[in-house]
Structures are given as structure tokens and as C-alpha cells.
TILUM-468280 format. One record per residue: x, y, z of N, C-alpha, C in turn; residue in three letters. Coordinates in steps of 0.1 Angstrom, whole numbers, plus 5000, padded with zeros to 4 digits. Layout:
BEGIN
XYZXYZXYZAla ...
REM end
This chain:
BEGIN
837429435868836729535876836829515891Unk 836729375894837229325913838329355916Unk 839229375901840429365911840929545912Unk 840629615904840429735907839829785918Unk 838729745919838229745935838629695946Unk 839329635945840029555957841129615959Unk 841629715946842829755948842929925954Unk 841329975948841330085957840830045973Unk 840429955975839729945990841229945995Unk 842429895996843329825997843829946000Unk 843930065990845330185987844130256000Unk 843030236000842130336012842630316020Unk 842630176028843230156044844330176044Unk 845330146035846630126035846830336040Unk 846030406033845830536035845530616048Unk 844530516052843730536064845030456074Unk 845930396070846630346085847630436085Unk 848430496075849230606073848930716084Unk 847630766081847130886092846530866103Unk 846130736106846130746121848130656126Unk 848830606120850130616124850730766129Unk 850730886115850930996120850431086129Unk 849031026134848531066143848931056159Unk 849330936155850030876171851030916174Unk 851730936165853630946163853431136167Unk 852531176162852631326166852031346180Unk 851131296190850731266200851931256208Unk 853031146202854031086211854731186211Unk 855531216197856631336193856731456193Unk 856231596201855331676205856731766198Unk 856431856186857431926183856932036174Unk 857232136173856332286160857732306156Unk 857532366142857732366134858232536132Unk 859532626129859132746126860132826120Unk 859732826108860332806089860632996090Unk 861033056098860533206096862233226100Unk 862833316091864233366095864733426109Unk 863933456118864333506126863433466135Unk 863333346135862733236147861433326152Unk 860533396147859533506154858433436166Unk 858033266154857033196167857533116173Unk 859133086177859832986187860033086198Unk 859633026208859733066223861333006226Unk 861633066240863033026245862832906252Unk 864032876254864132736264863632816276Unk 864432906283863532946297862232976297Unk 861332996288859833046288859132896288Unk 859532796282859432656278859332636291Unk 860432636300860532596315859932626324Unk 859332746319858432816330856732766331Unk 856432746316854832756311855032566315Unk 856032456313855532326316855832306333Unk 856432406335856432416354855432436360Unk 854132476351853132546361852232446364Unk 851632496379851032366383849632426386Unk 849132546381847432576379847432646371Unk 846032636369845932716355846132846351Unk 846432906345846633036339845933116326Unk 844933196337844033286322844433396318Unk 844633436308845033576300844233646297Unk 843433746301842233836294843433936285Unk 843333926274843534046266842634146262Unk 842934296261841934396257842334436247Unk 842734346232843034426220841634356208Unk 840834376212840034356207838934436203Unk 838634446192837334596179837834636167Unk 837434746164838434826155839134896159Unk 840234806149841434916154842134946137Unk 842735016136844135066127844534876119Unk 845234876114845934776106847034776118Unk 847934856121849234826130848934746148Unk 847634846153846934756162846634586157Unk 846234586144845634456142846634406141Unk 847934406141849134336137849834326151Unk 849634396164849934336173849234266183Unk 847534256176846934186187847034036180Unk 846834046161847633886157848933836162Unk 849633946165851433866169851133806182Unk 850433876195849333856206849233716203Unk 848533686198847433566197848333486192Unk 849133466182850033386176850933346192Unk 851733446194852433416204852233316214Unk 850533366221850033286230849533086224Unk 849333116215849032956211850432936211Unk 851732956211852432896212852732836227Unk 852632926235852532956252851532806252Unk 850532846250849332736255849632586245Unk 850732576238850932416231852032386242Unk 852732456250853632416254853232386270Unk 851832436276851732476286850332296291Unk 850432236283849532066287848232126292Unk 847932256284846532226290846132366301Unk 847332386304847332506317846932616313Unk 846932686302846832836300846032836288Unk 844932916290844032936284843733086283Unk 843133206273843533336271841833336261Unk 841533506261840733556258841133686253Unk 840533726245840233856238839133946241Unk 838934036246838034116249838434246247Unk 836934316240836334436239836234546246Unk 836934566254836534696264835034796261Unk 835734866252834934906243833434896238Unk 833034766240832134686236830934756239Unk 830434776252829634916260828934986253Unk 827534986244827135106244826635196255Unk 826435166271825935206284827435296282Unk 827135436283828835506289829235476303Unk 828535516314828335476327829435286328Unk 828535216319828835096321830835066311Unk 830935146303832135176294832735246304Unk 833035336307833735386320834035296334Unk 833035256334833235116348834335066342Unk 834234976334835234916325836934966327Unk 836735066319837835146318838435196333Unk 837935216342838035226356838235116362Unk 838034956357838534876364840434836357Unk 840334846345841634816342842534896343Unk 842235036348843435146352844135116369Unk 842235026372842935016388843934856392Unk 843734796380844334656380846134686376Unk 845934836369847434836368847334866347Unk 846834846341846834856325846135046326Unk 847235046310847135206303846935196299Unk 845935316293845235306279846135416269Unk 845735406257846335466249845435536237Unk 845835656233844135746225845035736213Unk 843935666201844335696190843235736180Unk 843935856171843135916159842635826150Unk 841335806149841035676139840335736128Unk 840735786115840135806102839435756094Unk 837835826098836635756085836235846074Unk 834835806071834735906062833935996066Unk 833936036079833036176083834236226089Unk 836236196085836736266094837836196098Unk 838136246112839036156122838036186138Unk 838336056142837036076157838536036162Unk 838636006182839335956190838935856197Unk 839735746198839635636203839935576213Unk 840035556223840735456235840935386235Unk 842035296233842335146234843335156242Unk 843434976249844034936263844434816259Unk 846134866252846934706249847534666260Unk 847134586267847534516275847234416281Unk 847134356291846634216290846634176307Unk 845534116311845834016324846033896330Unk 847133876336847233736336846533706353Unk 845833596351845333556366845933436366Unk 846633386381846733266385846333246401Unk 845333156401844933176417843933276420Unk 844533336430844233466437845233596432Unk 845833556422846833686419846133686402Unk 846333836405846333916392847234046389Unk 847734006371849534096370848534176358Unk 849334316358848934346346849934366336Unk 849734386326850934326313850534446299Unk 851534516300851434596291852134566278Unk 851134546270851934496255852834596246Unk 852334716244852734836236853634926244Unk 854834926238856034946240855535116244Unk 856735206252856635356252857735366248Unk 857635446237859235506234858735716231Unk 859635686236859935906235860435976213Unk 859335996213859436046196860135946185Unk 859135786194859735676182858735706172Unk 859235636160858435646149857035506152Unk 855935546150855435416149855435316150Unk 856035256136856335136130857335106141Unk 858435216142859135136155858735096164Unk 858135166173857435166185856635006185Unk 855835006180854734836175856234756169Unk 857234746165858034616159859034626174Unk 859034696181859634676197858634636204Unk 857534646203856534546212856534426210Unk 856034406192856234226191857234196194Unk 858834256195859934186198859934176213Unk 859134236223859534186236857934116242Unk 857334066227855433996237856233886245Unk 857033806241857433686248857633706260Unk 858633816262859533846276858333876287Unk 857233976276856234066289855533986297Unk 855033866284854333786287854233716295Unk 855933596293856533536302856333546312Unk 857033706317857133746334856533776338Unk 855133796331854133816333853533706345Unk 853533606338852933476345853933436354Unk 855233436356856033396364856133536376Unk 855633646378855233706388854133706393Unk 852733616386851833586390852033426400Unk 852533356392852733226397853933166403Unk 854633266411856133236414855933316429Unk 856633256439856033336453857933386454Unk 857533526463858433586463859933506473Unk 860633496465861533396471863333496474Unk 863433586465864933616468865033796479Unk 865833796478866033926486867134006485Unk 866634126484867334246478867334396492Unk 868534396495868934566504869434636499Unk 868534716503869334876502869934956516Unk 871134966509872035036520871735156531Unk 871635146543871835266547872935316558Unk 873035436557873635496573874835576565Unk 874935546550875835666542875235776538Unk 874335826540873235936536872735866518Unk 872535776520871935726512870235756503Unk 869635766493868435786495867635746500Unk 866735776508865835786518864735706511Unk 863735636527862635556520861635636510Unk 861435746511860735886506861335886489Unk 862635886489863035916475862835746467Unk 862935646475862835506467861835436471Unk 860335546475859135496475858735406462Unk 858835496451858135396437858735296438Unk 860435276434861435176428861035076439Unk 860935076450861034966464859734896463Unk 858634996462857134966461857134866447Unk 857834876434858034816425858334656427Unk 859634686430860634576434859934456443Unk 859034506453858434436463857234336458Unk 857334336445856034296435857034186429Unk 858234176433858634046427859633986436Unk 860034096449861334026460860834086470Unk 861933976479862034036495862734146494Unk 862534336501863234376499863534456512Unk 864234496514864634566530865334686530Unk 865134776536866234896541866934826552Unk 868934886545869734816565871034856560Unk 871034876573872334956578872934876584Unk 874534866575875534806578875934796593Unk 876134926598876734976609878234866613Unk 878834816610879834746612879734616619Unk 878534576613878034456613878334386605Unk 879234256612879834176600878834066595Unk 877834046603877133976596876134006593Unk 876034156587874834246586874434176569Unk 875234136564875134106544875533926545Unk 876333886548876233726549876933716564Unk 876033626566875633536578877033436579Unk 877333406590877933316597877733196603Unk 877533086596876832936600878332886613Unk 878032876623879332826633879132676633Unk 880332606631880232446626880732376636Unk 881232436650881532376660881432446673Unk 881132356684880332416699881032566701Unk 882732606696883532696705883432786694Unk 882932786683882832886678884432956669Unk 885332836663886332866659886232836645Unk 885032816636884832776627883732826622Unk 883432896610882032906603882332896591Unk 880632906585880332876572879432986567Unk 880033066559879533206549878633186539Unk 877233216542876233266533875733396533Unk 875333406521875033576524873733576521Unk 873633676530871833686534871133766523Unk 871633836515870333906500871133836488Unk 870233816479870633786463871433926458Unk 871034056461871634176459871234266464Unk 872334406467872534486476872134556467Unk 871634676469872034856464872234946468Unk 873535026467873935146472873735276465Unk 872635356469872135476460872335566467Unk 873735616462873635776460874135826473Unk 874835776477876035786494876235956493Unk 876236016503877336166505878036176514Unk 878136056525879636076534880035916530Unk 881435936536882535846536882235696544Unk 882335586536882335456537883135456550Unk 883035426560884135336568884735226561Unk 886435236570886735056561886534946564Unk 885634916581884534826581883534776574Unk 882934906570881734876559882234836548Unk 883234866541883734866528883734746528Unk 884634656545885334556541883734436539Unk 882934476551881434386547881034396535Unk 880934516527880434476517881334376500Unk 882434376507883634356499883634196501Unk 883734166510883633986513881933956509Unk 880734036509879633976504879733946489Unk 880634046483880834026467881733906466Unk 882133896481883933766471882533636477Unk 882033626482880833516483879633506474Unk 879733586461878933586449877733666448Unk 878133756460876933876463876633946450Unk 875533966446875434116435875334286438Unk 876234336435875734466440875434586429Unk 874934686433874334796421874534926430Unk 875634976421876335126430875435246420Unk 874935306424874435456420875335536428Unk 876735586425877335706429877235856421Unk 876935916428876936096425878536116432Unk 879036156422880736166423880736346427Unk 880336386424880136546425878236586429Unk 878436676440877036736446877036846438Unk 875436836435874636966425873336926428Unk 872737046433871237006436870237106424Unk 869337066418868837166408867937226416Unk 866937206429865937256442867237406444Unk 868437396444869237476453869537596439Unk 869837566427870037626415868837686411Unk 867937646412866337746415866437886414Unk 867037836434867037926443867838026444Unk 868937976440870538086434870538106426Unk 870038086418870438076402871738026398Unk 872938016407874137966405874537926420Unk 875237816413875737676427877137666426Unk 878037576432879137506431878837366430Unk 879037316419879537126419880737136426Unk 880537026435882137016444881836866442Unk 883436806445883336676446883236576459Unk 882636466461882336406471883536346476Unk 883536316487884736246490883636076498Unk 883935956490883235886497883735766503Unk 885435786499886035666503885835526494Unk 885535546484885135426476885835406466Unk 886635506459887235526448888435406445Unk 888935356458890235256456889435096449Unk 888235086461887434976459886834966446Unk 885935046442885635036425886635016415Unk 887835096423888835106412889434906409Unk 889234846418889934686421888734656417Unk 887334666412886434606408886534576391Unk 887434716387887334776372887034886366Unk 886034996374885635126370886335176382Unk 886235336376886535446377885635556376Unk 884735606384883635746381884235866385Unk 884335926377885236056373884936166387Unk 885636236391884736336394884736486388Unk 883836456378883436586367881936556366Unk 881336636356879936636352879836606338Unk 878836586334878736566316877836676316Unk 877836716301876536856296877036746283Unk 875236766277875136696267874236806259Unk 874136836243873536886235872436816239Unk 872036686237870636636239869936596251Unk 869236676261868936686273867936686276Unk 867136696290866036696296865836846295Unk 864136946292864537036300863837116306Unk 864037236314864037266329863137396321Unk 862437416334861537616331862337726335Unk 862537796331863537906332862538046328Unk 862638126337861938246337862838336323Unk 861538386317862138486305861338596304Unk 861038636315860438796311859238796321Unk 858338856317857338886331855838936325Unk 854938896320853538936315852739006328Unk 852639166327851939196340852639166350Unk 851439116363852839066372853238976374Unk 852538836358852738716360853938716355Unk 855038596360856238586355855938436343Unk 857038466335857038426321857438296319Unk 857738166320858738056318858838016305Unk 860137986301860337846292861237736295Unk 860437646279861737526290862237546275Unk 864237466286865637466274865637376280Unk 866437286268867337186277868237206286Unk 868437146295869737156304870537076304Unk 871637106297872937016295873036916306Unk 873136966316873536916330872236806336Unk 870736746323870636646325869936586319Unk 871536526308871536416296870536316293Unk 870136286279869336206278870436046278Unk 870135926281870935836282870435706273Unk 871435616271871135596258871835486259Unk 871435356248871735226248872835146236Unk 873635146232874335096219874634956219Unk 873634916221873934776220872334676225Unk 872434556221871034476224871134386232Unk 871734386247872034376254870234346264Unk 869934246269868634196276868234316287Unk 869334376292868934446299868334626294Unk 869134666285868734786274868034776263Unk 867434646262866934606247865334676246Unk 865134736238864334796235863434896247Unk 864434996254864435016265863935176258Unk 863235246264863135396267864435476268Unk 864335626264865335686268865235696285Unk 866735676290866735726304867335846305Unk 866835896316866936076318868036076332Unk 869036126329869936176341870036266347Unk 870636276356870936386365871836436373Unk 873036536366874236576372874936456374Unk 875136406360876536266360877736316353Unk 878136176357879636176357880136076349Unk 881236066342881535966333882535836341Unk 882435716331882535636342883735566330Unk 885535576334886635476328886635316332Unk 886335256324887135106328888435056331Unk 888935086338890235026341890434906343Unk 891934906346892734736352893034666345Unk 893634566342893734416335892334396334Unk 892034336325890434266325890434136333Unk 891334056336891533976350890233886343Unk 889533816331888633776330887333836328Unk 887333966338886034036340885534086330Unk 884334086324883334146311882934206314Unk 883234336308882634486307882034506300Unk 879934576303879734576293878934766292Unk 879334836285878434966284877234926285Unk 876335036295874834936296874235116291Unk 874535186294873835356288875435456286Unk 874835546276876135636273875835746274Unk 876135816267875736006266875635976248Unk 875336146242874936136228876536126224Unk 876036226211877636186203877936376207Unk 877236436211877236576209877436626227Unk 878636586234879036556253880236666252Unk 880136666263881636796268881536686287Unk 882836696290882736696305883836806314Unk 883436856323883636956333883736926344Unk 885236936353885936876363885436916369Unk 885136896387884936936396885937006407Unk 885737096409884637166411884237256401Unk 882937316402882837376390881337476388Unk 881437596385880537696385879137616380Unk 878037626384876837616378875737736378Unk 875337766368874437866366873737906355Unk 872337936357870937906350871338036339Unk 872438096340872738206328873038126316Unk 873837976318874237986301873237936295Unk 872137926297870437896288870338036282Unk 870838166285870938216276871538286265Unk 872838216264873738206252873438066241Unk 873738106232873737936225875237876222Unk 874837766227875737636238876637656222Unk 878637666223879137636214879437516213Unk 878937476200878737356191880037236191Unk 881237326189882237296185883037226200Unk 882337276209883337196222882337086228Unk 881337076224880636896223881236816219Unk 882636796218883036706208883736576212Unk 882736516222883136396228881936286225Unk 882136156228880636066221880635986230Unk 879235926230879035816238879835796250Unk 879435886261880435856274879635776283Unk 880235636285880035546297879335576312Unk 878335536309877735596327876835466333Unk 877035396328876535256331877235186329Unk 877535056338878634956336878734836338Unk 878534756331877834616340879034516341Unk 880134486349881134386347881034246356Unk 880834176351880934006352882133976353Unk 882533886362883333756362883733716382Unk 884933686380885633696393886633836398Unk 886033866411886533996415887633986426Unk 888534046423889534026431889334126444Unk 889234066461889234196468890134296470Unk 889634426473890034516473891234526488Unk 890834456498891634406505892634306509Unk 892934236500893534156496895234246496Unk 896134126506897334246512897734316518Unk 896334316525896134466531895734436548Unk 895634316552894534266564895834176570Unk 895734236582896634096597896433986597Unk 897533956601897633826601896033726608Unk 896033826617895033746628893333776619Unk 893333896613892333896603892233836596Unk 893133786585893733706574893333536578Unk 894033506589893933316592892833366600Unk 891833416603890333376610889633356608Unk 889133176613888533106610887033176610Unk 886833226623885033326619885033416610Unk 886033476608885833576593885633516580Unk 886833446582886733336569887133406553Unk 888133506555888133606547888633546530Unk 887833576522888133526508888333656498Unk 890033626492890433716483889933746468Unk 889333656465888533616451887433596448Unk 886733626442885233606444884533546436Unk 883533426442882833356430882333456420Unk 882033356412881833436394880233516400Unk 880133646395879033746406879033826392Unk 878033906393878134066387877634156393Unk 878634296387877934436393877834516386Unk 876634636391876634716380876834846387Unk 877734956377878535076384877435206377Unk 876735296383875735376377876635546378Unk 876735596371877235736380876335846382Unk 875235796387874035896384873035826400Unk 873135876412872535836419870935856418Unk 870535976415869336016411868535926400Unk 869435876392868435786385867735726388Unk 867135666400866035566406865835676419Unk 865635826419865335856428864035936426Unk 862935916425861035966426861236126434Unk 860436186429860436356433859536316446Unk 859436356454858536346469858236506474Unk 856836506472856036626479856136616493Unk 857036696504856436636519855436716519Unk 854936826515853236866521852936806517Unk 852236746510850936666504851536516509Unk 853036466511852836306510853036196507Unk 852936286491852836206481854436176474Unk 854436096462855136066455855336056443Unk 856036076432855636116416855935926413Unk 855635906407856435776401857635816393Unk 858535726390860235686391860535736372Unk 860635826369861235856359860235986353Unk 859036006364858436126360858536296359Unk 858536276342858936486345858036606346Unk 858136636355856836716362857036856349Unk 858136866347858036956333857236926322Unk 857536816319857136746301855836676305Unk 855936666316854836536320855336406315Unk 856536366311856636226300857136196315Unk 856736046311857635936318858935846314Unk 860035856315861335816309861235666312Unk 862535646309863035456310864035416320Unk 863835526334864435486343863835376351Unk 862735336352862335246360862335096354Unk 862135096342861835016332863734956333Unk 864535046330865935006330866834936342Unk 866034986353866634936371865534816366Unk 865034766371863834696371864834526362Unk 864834606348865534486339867234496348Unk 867734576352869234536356868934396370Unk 867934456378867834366390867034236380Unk 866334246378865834046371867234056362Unk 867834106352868934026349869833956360Unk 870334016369870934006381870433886388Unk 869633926392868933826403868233676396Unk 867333736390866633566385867133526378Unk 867833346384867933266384867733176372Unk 866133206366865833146356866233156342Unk 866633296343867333386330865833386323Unk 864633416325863933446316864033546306Unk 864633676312864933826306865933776290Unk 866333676289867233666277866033626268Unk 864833586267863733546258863633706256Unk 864333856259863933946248865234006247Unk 865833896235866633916229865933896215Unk 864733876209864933886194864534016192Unk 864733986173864834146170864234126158Unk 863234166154862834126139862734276123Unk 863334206115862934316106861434396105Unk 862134516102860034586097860534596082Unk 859234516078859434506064858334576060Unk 858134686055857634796052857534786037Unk 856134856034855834836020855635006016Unk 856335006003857135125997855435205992Unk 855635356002854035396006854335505989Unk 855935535984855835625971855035545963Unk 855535445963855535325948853935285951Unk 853335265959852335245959851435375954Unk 851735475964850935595958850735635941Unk 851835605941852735635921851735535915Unk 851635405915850535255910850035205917Unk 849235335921847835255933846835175918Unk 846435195908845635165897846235015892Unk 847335045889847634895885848234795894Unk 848334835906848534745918846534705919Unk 845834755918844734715927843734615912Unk 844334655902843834595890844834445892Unk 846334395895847034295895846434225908Unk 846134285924845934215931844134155928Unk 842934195924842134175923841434085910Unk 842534105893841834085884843233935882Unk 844833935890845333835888845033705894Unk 844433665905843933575908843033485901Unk 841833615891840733525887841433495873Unk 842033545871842933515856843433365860Unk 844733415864844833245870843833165871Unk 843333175880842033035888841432995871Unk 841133075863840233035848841432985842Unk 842832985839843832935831843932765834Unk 844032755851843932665856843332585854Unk 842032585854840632525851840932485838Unk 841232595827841232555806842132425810Unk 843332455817844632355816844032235821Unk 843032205833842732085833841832015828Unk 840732105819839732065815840432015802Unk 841632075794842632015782842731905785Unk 843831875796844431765802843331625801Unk 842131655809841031495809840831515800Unk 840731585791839631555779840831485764Unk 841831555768843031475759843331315764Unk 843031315778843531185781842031055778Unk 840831115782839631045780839031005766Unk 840131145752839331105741840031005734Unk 839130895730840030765719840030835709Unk 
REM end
């Protein structure tokens, strides 16, 4: 009997040292665990880097908190799951809440509420919620705040997509909470450090048309309007390394440039400044309109001329790798416009058609920068060839046209008449045409061969034919980042809004991810690259054995659990009886 006892006291501690050993060893060895095929609760190395970089704390109010739907409740658990991963990796730093908006039976005091999160920057979103007196309407506000300090970001969890299905819509949110989240806190706790210009003195868009995008931008960079003017050290700077001035040293003054939407001719001054910023690893982002068409002026005429621009750029892009056509695309699947059809009394009549002439745009591929991105809406583009040797350079389609495209050289008739024939079918018969273009590597200049001797060996120019490894991206749609501007009133629409549909597109959403791919440094934007299955449960086969599905999940458990029990109550009683 002692030694029995001596022998469980024995296997106890021997027990008891096991778990406080793994206790320590897990303390020391700080590592999770995540058994799921498609990595769902492992965060990226860059989000890792960000959340143990921080050096105060960080609170998350989330507002997905009450009744909601099953699919709400599945993104405010992915929410939450997400975030404890965030806060294991973060020593303590980030701490997060769930809150009720909602909560309020005072309306006065429910409204306050709701009035503060619209002004912090969070949307709400109305959903039909079905009881048994019906269907009522709901307001909820997926999104979330991050405070650090004196700063507060707002963070919209729930994806917008244009006639996604649901289930889509919510399995593109969970797939980018990491990313939102991430940059979420790294625009709260990161001070604005890089710098981005936009071009002027080429009739470029005006501060008026790139009020939103700039106003945007300025919420995470330095950004500036500036004119080249044949200023060589208008884009990188000139460090002089000796008293006479026969020697410098080339940095360039913005992380990246943007040129939106030019209508006169580049000088070859300017060309050549912006040409040596790229061979010094400059980034740039061209919005060319290859052909003029104003839809304000087509209104007014009912029919215009597309003509093509002349901007002097065509050789330079061409040595980069693209080519933007000068033609237009018409696409079956378009934005579309109000068009008068008759006349009630003396009110006049409208409808809206689509207008070929401006394409919905589109992503084929899961690319950080188009990944799970909105449709973007165009306007009067043009298709964009890759040319050259690839010289190393990686081209990558960043938006296309549908499969259902025609394109039409410039110059070229435009008029609000063919909305009323129907568009033949049979001469759409081009797919996916290139209008976004993103090529990486080393760029050979466009001037290279071409420059005197005395320009060539000068030491202050310091001219380099090659360019560190840089990217650019070739847009053929200048209007894409360009906001409608009221000058009576002042005002401004925000950056992809259609005063027709009222929808808001994925143009802002799409510039936005090209400049952080571009620019930051940390590559956080590659943490939304996952992609997870919807595994969907078959709603026929359910309907077909709702009875014997709800008899298996309810009456098989207790079946079991009693089998279990007979089996072990057999077991001691066979082993206990002599």
C-alpha cells in the first residue's frame, strides 16, 4: 500500500515538473501554431514587423457588435480571431474592443453615436434583418478605429464590390482584415516620411480635379504640386562634392512622381529630368489620354471629334516598354450616361445606356495591387501594347477591358446617336485589352546615344544610361484619378463617384494600392495576398433533408455520449469483477 503511494506521489510531481518545464520553455519559445490549409490565422512577416516595432500602445474600437445575420457574425469572429493574433505578437501593445453602436435605446443619444463615426471617417451599412413579425432594417457600422496617441484612422472592414454576390463580398473582406488592419495602425503610428509630386506646366490636372486623390494621399505622404520648368534639379537634387563645383552627387528628391493626364508637348528638357530621376530609381505613374474627348462638350453637341494628342512622349515610353495606342476602346460592359428620350409635357425625358466609350475595368489576376479590388470605371481610353526585348523588365497587366471590346483609331466621330441603335454584337470581338501596366526592373534611358559629348562626360549632370532596379506604372486613362469639381458651389465629388448611379467605383481604392505598392518600403500591401475558399453548405440538399439533418445533428450526439458511457461502464465492471 506505501509503495503504491509513494509511487503515485512520485508520478504527481514527476507530472507537476513536466508542466511547469513546458511552461517555461513556452514563455522562452514564443511560437502559434496554424494547422488550416491556407494559413487563414498566420499573419505576414511584414505585419509581424510592424506590430513588434511599436513603441505605444494601440487601441482598436470595433463596431461589429449585437445582432447581426450569421455572415456579419462570421466577420466580426474572423475580426476577433485576427486581432488576438495582432495582440500575441504585439508584447503587450495593442489592446481592442467590441462595441455596440447600436446599444442606445435614447434615439437622440443613437444618432450622436452614429454621427460620431461617420465624422471619424467609418460607413455604415443597412441590412434587411428577418423575424417573425417580418423583415425590419438595420444599421450596422463594420469597421473599426484604431487610436495611437493623438491619432485616430478609421478602418473599414467590409469590402464594396459592385453586384458581388454576398458570400463574395464578406470572403474578400476576411481575405484582406490583415492588410486593413495592418495599415491601419501603421498610418496611425508611422509619421509621414516619403514624398510624392505631381507634375505640372503640361496642362496637367489641376489642383481642383486631384482635390480627393492629393487630400487622400496626404494622410500617408509628403505630397506637392511642381513644375519642372527645365529645372534640372527640380526631381533629384545635386549634392556638389567639391569647393568648384565640378563634381556631384544625385539624389532624388520624391519617392514618386505622377504625371496625370498632359495635353501639350513634353519639352526634351523635361523629358530628359524626368528620364535621369527614373535611371536614379525614381518611381513614376503616367495617366496618359492619348486621344481628347470631353463627355461636358458631347452634352453639348451631341457629336465631337476624338483627335489624337501629340505629347512628345511616345519614343520615351516606347524605351520604357509600352506603347498607348492612339485609338479609343468601346466596351459592351460600361458605365452609363442620361440620354434624353422623349419629352413628358415640357419636362424632358432621360435614360441611362451604357456608354461604350466608358469601360468598366477589370483585374485578371491576384496581383497586391488589384486583389480584391472594385470595378474601376474609365474614361475615353486607349489600349496600351508592350513592346521591346524584355531587357529583364516584368510586365504585369494591372486592369483590362471585358472580353466583349472593339477599338477605334483616332481620329474619330463621337456621337450620342449610336445609344440608339443596338451596338453590333459581332464586332466586340476583342478581350481583355491592357490599360494598366506595371513594369519592374532596370530601365534603359531613352537618351542614351543621343546626348554630347559635353553632356554625356558632365560631371554636374552626372548622366546615367541605366537605371537602378525602380518601377512604373503606364495608365491610359488620365481621368481615372480625376474627382468631378463644381466651380459654383466649390465643391468636390469624391474620386470614383457617379453622379449618375450614385455608386462609388475602385478608382481610388486602386491608385491608392498602386502608390503603397510603389512607395512603401515595408511591403506591407503583400499581407493581402491570401485568398481563402467559401466553403458553402449545399442550401438544395439541406432544404430536400432539413428533417433528417436536424434529427442526426440533435439526437446523434446523445446517442453517442449513452454508447460511450454502456462501453465504459462494460469495461470497469469486466475488469473489477473476480
Amino acid at each position: 500500500m506505501n509503495k503504491n503511494r509513494t509511487k503515485d506521489i512520485v508520478g504527481f510531481f514527476i507530472g507537476l515538473g513536466i508542466l511547469i518545464l513546458i511552461n517555461v520553455l513556452g514563455s522562452a519559445l514564443f511560437h502559434r501554431f496554424d494547422l488550416t490549409t491556407e494559413k487563414r490565422y498566420s499573419i505576414s512577416d511584414q505585419t509581424k514587423e510592424l506590430i513588434e516595432g511599436l513603441e505605444s500602445d494601440v487601441f482598436i474600437s470595433i463596431y461589429l457588435e449585437g445582432q447581426f445575420p450569421a455572415s456579419f457574425k462570421r466577420l466580426r469572429n474572423e475580426t476577433k480571431e485576427m486581432l488576438d493574433e495582432f495582440q500575441a505578437y504585439s508584447n503587450g501593445k495593442i489592446e481592442f474592443e467590441f462595441i455596440n453602436p447600436s446599444a442606445f435605446s435614447d434615439t437622440k443619444e443613437r444618432d450622436q453615436v452614429y454621427k460620431n463615426l461617420y465624422d471619424k471617417g467609418l460607413r455604415p451599412t443597412d441590412l434587411n434583418i428577418k423575424d417573425e413579425d417580418g423583415t425590419s432594417q438595420k444599421i450596422v457600422w463594420p469597421g473599426a478605429i484604431v487610436s495611437y496617441e493623438e491619432v485616430e484612422v478609421p478602418v473599414q472592414l467590409l469590402k464594396s464590390q459592385s453586384g458581388g454576390q454576398p458570400e463574395m463580398i464578406l470572403n474578400q473582406s476576411i481575405e484582406s482584415l490583415e492588410y486593413e488592419l495592418a495599415f491601419g495602425i501603421k498610418k496611425a503610428s508611422t509619421p509621414k516620411v516619403q514624398r510624392i509630386a505631381f507634375i505640372e506646366g503640361h496642362g496637367e490636372l489641376n489642383k481642383f480635379e486631384t482635390a480627393d486623390i492629393i487630400g487622400t494621399l496626404r494622410e500617408y505622404y509628403q505630397v506637392e504640386r511642381l513644375a519642372i520648368n527645365g529645372n534640372i534639379n527640380s526631381l533629384s537634387g545635386r549634392m556638389y562634392l567639391n569647393e568648384d563645383s565640378t563634381k556631384a552627387k544625385v539624389q532624388n528628391n520624391f519617392d514618386a512622381i505622377v504625371i496625370a493626364a498632359p495635353d501639350s508637348a513634353f519639352s526634351e528638357k523635361d523629358k530628359f529630368i524626368i528620364d535621369q530621376y527614373i535611371m536614379y530609381g525614381g518611381k513614376a505613374i503616367w495617366l496618359i489620354d492619348q486621344v481628347y474627348a470631353d463627355i461636358d462638350s458631347l452634352f453639348n453637341k451631341n457629336t465631337i471629334l476624338g483627335t489624337a494628342k501629340e505629347l512628345n512622349l511616345d519614343d520615351q515610353l516606347f524605351r520604357y516598354g509600352v506603347r498607348i495606342n492612339k485609338n479609343l476602346i468601346q466596351d459592351l460592359q460600361a458605365a452609363p450616361i442620361p440620354v434624353v428620350n422623349g419629352k413628358f409635357g415640357n419636362q424632358v425625358k432621360t435614360k441611362l445606356y451604357p456608354w461604350p466609350y466608358f469601360p468598366f475595368l477589370f483585374s485578371k489576376n491576384d496581383h497586391p495591387i488589384n486583389k480584391n479590388l472594385d470595378v474601376v470605371k474609365g474614361e475615353f481610353i486607349s489600349s496600351i501594347d508592350t513592346v521591346g526585348k524584355s531587357g529583364g523588365l516584368k510586365k504585369t497587366v494591372l486592369l483590362s477591358s471585358s472580353n466583349k471590346t472593339k477599338t477605334v483609331r483616332a481620329p474619330t466621330r463621337i456621337s450620342l446617336n449610336m445609344l440608339s441603335y443596338k451596338p453590333p454584337v459581332h464586332q466586340y470581338n476583342k478581350k481583355n485589352i491592357p490599360v494598366a501596366v506595371l513594369v519592374a526592373g532596370e530601365f534603359q534611358s531613352v537618351f542614351a546615344n543621343r546626348l554630347a559629348p559635353n553632356i554625356l562626360n558632365s560631371a554636374q549632370i552626372k548622366f546615367k544610361e541605366k537605371s537602378l532596379p525602380t518601377q512604373q506604372l503606364f495608365i491610359s486613362d488620365g481621368d481615372l484619378i480625376r474627382n468631378r469639381y463644381n466651380e459654383a458651389s466649390n465643391q468636390f465629388y469624391a474620386l470614383g463617384y457617379d453622379k449618375y448611379t450614385k455608386q462609388i467605383y475602385g478608382n481610388k481604392s486602386f491608385f491608392l494600392n498602386a502608390i503603397n505598392f510603389m512607395v512603401d518600403e515595408s511591403g506591407l500591401i503583400l499581407s493581402n495576398n491570401k485568398s481563402f475558399k467559401i466553403r458553402l453548405l449545399d442550401t438544395q440538399l439541406i432544404e430536400k433533408n432539413r428533417i433528417s439533418l436536424q434529427l442526426l445533428n440533435t439526437l446523434a450526439p446523445v446517442v453517442l455520449t449513452i454508447l460511450i458511457g454502456l462501453l465504459i461502464h462494460y469495461l470497469r465492471k469486466r475488469k473489477y469483477t473476480v
